[in-house]
N, C-alpha and C positions, 0 to 999 in steps of 0.2 A: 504494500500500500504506500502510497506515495505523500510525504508530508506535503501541508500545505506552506506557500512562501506569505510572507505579511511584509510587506519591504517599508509599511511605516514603524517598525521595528527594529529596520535594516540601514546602520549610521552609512552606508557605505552610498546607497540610495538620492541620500541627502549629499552627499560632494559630490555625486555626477550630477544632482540638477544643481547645482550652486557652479558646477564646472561648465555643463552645457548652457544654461539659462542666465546666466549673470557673466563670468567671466567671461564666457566664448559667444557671447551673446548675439554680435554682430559681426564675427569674425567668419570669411567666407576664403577658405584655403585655396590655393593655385591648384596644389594636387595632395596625395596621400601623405607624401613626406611632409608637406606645408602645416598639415592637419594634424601628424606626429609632433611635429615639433611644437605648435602651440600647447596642446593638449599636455604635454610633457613640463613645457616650462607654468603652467598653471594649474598642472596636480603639483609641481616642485616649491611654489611659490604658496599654495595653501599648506601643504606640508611644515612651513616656517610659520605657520599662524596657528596655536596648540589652542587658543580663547574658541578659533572657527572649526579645530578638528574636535573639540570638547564640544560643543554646541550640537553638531552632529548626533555624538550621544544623548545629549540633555533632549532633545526633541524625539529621540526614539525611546525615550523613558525607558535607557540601559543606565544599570551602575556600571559606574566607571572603576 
């Protein structure tokens, strides 16, 4: 039987829409490498912000 997914549960959920929807908001890539590379340096750049990687948890009403 197959568990069910609840991904408002799932911190991880929440940095891909803060990734796609805010940070990468209006950014429209040349090609795949264009697209690696943003994506990279703006999962690298939330990485250095522990208040937005905690917030993550705090909204999925996970103990930290």
């Amino acid at each position: 039987m197959a568990a069910g997914y609840a991904p408002d549960l799932n911190p991880t959920e929440a940095l891909w829409s803060q990734t796609k929807y805010s940070d990468m908001a209006n950014f429209v890539p040349n090609d795949t490498l264009d697209l690696e590379v943003e994506v990279t340096f703006d999962l690298e750049t939330t990485q250095g912000d522990q208040k937005m990687l905690k917030s993550f948890f705090h909204a999925a009403e996970l103990s930290i």
